[in-house]
GUVOVEX-44708 format. One record per residue (C-alpha): x, y negated, z. Coordinates in steps of 0.5 Angstrom, whole numbers, plus 500, padded with zeros to 3 digits. Each point is the difference from the previous one (the first is absolute). Last residue first. Example, Ala and Ser with C-alpha at 12.3 -4.5 7.8 and 13.67 -1.06 7.14 Angstrom:
<pts>
527502514;498507502;
</pts>
This chain:
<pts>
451421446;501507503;501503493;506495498;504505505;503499507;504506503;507495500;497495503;499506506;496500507;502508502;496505498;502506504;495506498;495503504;501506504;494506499;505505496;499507505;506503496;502507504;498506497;494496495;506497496;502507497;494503497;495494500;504494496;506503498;496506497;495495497;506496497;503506497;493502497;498492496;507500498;499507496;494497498;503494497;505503497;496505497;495494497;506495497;506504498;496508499;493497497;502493497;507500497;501508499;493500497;502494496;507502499;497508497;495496497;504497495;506505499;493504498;498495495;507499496;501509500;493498496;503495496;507503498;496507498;504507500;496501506;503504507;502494502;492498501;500506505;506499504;497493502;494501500;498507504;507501502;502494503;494497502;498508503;507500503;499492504;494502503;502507502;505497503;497495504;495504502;504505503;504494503;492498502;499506504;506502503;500493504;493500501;502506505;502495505;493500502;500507502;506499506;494493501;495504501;502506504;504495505;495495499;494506504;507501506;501492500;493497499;497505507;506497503;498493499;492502501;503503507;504494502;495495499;493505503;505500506;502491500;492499499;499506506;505497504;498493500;504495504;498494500;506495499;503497505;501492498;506497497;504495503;499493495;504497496;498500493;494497503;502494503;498498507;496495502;494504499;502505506;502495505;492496499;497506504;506498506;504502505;499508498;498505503;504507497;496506498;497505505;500507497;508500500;501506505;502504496;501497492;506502498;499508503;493502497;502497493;506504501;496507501;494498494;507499495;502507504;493503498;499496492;508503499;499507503;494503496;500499492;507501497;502505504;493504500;502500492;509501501;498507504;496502493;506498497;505504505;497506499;499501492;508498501;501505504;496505497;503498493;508501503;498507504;499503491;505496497;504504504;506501494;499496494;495500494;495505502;494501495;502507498;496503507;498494504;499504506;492498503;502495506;497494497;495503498;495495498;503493501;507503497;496503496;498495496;507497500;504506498;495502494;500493496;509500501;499508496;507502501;503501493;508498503;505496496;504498506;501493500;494499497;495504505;505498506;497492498;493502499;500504506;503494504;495495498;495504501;503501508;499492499;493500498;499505506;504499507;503493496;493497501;499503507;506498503;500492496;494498503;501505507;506495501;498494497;494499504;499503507;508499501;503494496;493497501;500500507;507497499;497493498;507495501;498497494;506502497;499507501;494501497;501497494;507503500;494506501;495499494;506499497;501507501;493501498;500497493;507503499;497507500;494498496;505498494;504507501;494503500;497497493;507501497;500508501;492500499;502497493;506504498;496506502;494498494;506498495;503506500;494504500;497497495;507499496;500508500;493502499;499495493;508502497;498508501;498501493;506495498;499494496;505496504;503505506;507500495;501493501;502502508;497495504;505495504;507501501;506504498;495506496;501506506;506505498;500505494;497505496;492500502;495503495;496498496;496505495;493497501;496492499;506496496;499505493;504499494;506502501;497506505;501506495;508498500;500502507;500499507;500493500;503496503;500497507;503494505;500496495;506495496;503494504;498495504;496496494;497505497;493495499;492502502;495497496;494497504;502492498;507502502;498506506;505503504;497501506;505498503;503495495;493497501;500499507;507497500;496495494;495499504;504497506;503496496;493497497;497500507;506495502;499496495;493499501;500499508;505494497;495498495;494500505;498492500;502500493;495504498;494498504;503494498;498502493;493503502;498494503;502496495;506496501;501493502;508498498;506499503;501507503;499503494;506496496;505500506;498508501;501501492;506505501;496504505;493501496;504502494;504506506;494502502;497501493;506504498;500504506;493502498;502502494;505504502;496504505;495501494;507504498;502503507;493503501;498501507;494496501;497504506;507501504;501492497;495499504;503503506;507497499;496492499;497502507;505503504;506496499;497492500;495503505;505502505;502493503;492499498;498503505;501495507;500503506;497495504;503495503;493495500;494504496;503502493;494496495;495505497;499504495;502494494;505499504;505506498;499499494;502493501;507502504;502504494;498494495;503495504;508505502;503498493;498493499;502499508;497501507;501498506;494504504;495496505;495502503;496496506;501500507;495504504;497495505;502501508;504493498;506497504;501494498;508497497;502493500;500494496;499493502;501495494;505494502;497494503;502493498;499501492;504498495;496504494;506502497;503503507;494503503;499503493;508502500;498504507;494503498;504503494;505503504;496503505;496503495;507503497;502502508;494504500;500503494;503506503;495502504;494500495;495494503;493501501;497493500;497495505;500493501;497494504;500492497;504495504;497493502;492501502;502500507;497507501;503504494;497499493;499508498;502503492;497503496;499493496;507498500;500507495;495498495;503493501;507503497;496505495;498493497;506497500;503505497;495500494;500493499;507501499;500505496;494497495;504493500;507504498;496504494;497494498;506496499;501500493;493501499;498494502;505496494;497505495;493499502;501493498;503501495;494504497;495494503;503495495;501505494;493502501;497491501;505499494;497506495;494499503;500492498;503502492;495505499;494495503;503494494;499505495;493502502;498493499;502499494;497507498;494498503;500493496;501503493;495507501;495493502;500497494;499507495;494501505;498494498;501500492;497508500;492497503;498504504;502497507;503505505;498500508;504504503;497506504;505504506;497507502;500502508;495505499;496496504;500494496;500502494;493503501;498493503;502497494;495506496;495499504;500492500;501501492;494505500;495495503;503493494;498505495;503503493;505503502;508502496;504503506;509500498;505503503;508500501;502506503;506501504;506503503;503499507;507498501;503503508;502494506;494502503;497493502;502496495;497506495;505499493;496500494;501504494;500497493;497502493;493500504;496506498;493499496;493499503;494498496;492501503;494498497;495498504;492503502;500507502;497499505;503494503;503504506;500505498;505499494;505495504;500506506;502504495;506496497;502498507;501508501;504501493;505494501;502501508;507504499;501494494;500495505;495494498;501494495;496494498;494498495;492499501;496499493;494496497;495502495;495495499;495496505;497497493;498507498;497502505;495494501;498502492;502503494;504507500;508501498;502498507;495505503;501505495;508500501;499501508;496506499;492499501;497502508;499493503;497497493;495505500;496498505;500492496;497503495;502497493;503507496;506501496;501507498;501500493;504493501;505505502;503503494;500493496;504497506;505506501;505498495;500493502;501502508;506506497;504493498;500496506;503505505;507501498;501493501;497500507;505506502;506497498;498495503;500504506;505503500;505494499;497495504;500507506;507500500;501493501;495500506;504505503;507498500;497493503;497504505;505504500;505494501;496497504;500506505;507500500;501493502;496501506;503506502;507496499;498495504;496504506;507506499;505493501;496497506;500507503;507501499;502492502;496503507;504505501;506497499;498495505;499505505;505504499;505494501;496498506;501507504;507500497;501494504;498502506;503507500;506497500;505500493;507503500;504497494;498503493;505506497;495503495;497506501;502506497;493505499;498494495;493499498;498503493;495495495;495503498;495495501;495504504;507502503;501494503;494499501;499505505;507498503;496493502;494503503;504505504;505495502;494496502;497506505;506502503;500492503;493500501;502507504;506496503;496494504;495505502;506504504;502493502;492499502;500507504;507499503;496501507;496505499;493501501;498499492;504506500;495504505;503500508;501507503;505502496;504495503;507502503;501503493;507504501;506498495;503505497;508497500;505503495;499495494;506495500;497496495;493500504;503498507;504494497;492499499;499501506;505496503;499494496;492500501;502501508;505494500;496494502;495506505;506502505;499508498;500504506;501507496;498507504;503506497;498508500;506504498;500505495;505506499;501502492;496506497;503506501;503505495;500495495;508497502;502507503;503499507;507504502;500507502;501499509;493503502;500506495;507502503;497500506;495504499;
</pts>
């Protein structure tokens, strides 16, 4: 044991020893302090006033004050890219501005945007209107003079039908109306002009026809031009339109019709000189508007552009001095009103940097009264804190997302950067897919500048995030891949000729019969002589379903004995006793005894039944095990094992809930009467984090029903989760299957045709196959199983994982979505 207490510290093993610290902050250099504080980023502050709503709070008009701030920058960056101008990421050198001051700045920026969006929205909407109009001069006179001949042609035609009733001057066609004497004929035809959205064309051509029943004539052509929206910023196409009627009625419908559908109506006068004079002066006019758009567009671009130079600095600045004053507002004013009282957790060797910095604020704020710092004792669980780089993240991540290492606890993922890219690569062994994989790893690392910089998409920086578990994943693959020898399925001679021959001449040609052993064992891996055999299927299922027992004891023998550094490191020799010994007997006892057969079996060639020596350990355990013995007093050892693991059941369940009942009984004899104190109010006054633990009830059957479900879920998940491991076996044998029938099924197939592009289609869907089902979906799967195995069947032996993570006060952790 010594030995054990003397090894040096491992970094991931344990997360950092936290203190928790009181800060006394004179209140003319907290802003400074805090802020010193936030660069440094090693103090997570405490929320003194969770009581209170934000609205509450003390800095609640600064906090406010830097929300409008965020609220202009955005406003102001919004327009920037409306106008596709790309602000600078490398802000341009301008001397250190107050908040103040940037406050009026962004103020009067916003301000001349807005005048300059009103102004240029009224110019625009000038110029479509004028736009418009000319459009609408073109068309529509086209229509009228287009619409003088047929009248004449028709008149001797409809002069058959005229009638006098007044009744049927209502129901006539336009055309008899203007041809027919009386009343009618003196009101003429008349028209309406204008512009509507081409999408909107054939509902308002409806709504015209029944509405006056039929009686209008109805034009429409498309306009030449698009029309840019103001309010969209996207160009929008148009049809010029023209209503021929009859009646003063039927124009107030149809101008109302216009009017909900959003149309524009110009009036166009009928005679060709006219509408030839207003064409000239809605050119000019559209000339002189070009002219001031393009000024008033070039003007506020360059306004644009002088903001953006120093956009990113401003937003960063708003963005620290908001997270300043978010963080001064979870902290206390103390009873003079003069200092500002704080908690944190604190890492134990950032103590003397936080003093540090404390110090420098005290210093650059000229202040009289230094910053008191001192430790508290606090009977809280510290947070967790693990320092990790770009390597360790992503194992420390994946250990995380099933639950944060509760403080000093073991932490797995010291051996999740070995176990879980070897254990997926068990599952994907295939040193040719795993050459693929390496390259995309080793793409993703090159480029780590380039995708660091960037916004990624979510499956992209998912990527990027695991390029280093990728890495290793790969590498693994390969190893696993030479010893399964399997290059995209097809097996290589790569150390040194087979192990067997064949026996004749006769068995050139077959690969299933005729083979015997000549020489030694293939150096390394899988003997390429297996492939294609009859026994190849029986020999790779059993090699690789005992390799997966083998790995799985071996991972839950180590999920027990950190269970017991655990236990040792806490100071908890109950669990050392009634825990991990009986847990760690009662496992070996039976999976570790299988364990130990398979091994023998290997290494001594034996055709013992393993499946008939289990079973009937359990049956008979002492019936003689005839041709199924593999070494002397095998026999006496499983009786005793078979002895010891039932002993390890009660083990596990009876002594600890009893003697936990036993020490309880002795702690607290005697102490029924709690200690009086000198006052009610004491007790309030004194901070939480500080206050002395009260004795718990002690419920014996709450701590036994406890113990027995653990003891239960260790003897049932011991079964299960040995079982689970098997998954290894399965998707290997998968994958292998997969990978053989893509290749000899299509790749091997379409080779056998003398055609170029039939053997150029098989290669296609062979890569498409190999790229998205093999690449993509299995190592997908295969991810999938190992992070179950890690997450149920090895932590669950001795990760409780309910700790919460250290999040100390950062400028660093800020980003551009917290605005």
């Amino acid at each position: 044991m010594e030995c054990i207490d003397n090894l040096p510290p491992m970094d991931l093993m344990r997360s950092e020893k936290m203190v928790l610290v009181q800060l006394i902050i004179p209140v003319e250099s907290a802003h400074r302090a805090v802020s010193y504080l936030g660069e440094l980023g090693l103090l997570q502050f405490r929320d003194l006033n969770d009581d209170k709503s934000p609205f509450q709070r003390t800095f609640v008009n600064q906090v406010k004050r830097c929300a409008e701030m965020s609220r202009k920058l955005r406003f102001i960056k919004d327009h920037i890219h409306k106008a596709g101008l790309i602000p600078s990421p490398d802000p341009a050198t301008e001397p250190d501005i107050e908040l103040e001051e940037l406050e009026i700045q962004l103020a009067e920026h916003e301000h001349g945007l807005i005048e300059m969006n009103a102004n240029s929205e009224h110019l625009q909407q000038a110029y479509n209107e004028l736009l418009e109009f000319k459009m609408v001069l073109h068309k529509a006179g086209d229509f009228l003079s287009s619409n003088g001949s047929p009248v004449a042609a028709q008149e001797t035609e409809l002069d058959e039908n005229v009638h006098t009733s007044d009744d049927y001057a209502d129901t006539s066609s336009l055309l008899e109306q203007e041809l027919q004497p009386g009343p009618s004929n003196q009101s003429g035809v008349r028209f309406i002009s204008g512009v509507i959205c081409k999408s909107k064309i054939l509902r308002f051509e409806r709504m015209l026809f029944r509405t006056t029943r039929g009686n209008m004539l109805f034009n429409q052509a498309s306009a030449d031009d698009q029309i840019l929206d103001p309010a969209s910023n996207e160009m929008v196409e148009k049809t010029v339109f023209v209503v021929f009627f009859s009646s003063e009625q039927v124009r107030i419908k149809i101008l109302k019709i216009c009017e909900a559908f959003g149309a524009n109506c110009y009036p166009v006068p009928e005679e060709a000189t006219k509408r030839r004079q207003i064409s000239r002066e809605v050119l000019s006019h559209l000339s002189e508007l070009e002219t001031t758009l393009e000024a008033g567009l070039q003007h506020r671009d360059k306004a644009l552009t002088s903001i953006g130079l120093y956009l990113a600095k401003w937003m960063k600045m708003v963005r620290r001095e908001k997270a300043v004053y978010d963080t001064l507002n979870m902290l206390n004013f103390d009873v003079t009103k003069k200092c500002l009282v704080g908690e944190g957790w604190c890492p134990i060797f950032a103590k003397t940097k936080v003093q540090e910095a404390l110090q420098r604020a005290t210093t650059d704020s000229n202040s009289q009264v230094g910053v008191i710092f001192h430790v508290m004792d606090s009977i809280e669980s510290p947070p967790t804190y693990f320092q990790t780089d770009d390597f360790t993240n992503a194992y420390q991540e994946i250990v995380d997302a099933y639950g944060v290492a509760k403080y000093q606890e073991a932490n797995p993922a010291v051996y999740t950067i070995v176990t879980f890219p070897f254990l997926f690569a068990v599952m994907f062994g295939d040193w040719g897919h795993g050459i693929c994989l390496l390259l995309g790893a080793l793409y993703l690392i090159a480029h780590e500048k380039k995708f660091g910089s960037q916004k990624l998409g979510s499956f992209m920086e998912m990527l990027y995030g695991g390029r280093y578990v990728l890495l290793l994943m790969s590498l693994f693959s390969i190893y696993c891949g030479l010893i399964y020898n399997e290059f995209f399925s097809v097996p290589f001679h790569m150390f040194g000729s087979s192990a067997y021959q064949c026996r004749d001449a006769t068995c050139s040609d077959s690969r299933s019969v005729g083979l015997i052993k000549y020489r030694d064992a293939y150096p390394f891996g899988v003997d390429p002589s297996w492939r294609g055999s009859r026994s190849e299927l029986p020999f790779l299922n059993s090699l690789k379903m005992k390799m997966s027992i083998l790995f799985g004891i071996v991972q839950m023998n180590l999920g027990i004995i950190l269970s017991y550094l655990n236990a040792r490191y806490f100071g908890n020799s109950l669990d050392i006793k009634y825990q991990f010994v009986p847990q760690i007997i009662f496992l070996n006892s039976l999976f570790g005894y299988l364990s130990l057969l398979i091994i023998t079996k290997w290494c001594t060639g034996s055709q013992a039944d393993l499946y008939h020596v289990m079973i009937y350990m359990f049956l008979s355990p002492f019936e003689d095990l005839g041709e199924n013995q593999l070494f002397w007093g095998q026999g006496v050892l499983q009786v005793v094992l078979l002895i010891l693991a039932i002993i390890a059941v009660p083990w596990m369940l009876f002594p600890k809930p009893f003697i936990l009942k036993k020490l309880h009984t002795e702690r607290f004899q005697g102490r029924t009467y709690g200690i009086l104190g000198t006052s009610d109010s004491y007790d309030d006054e004194v901070p939480d984090s500080v206050r002395q633990p009260q004795p718990e009830e002690f419920n014996f059957s709450e701590v036994f029903v406890h113990q027995m479900i653990h003891s239960i879920e260790f003897v049932l998940g011991s079964v299960s989760n040995t079982a689970s491991y098997l998954r290894l076996w399965a998707l290997s044998l998968a994958h292998s299957e997969l990978s053989t029938v893509f290749y000899e099924k299509v790749l091997v197939l379409a080779w056998g045709y003398d055609n170029l592009i039939i053997r150029l289609v098989g290669l296609a869907v062979f890569a498409f196959a190999t790229a998205f089902i093999l690449l993509m979906m299995e190592t997908l799967s295969a991810f999938l199983h190992a992070l179950r195995l890690h997450w149920v069947e090895f932590q669950n032996k001795f990760y409780s994982g309910d700790g919460y993570k250290f999040v100390p006060f950062s400028f660093a952790a800020l980003n551009e979505e917290e605005d």
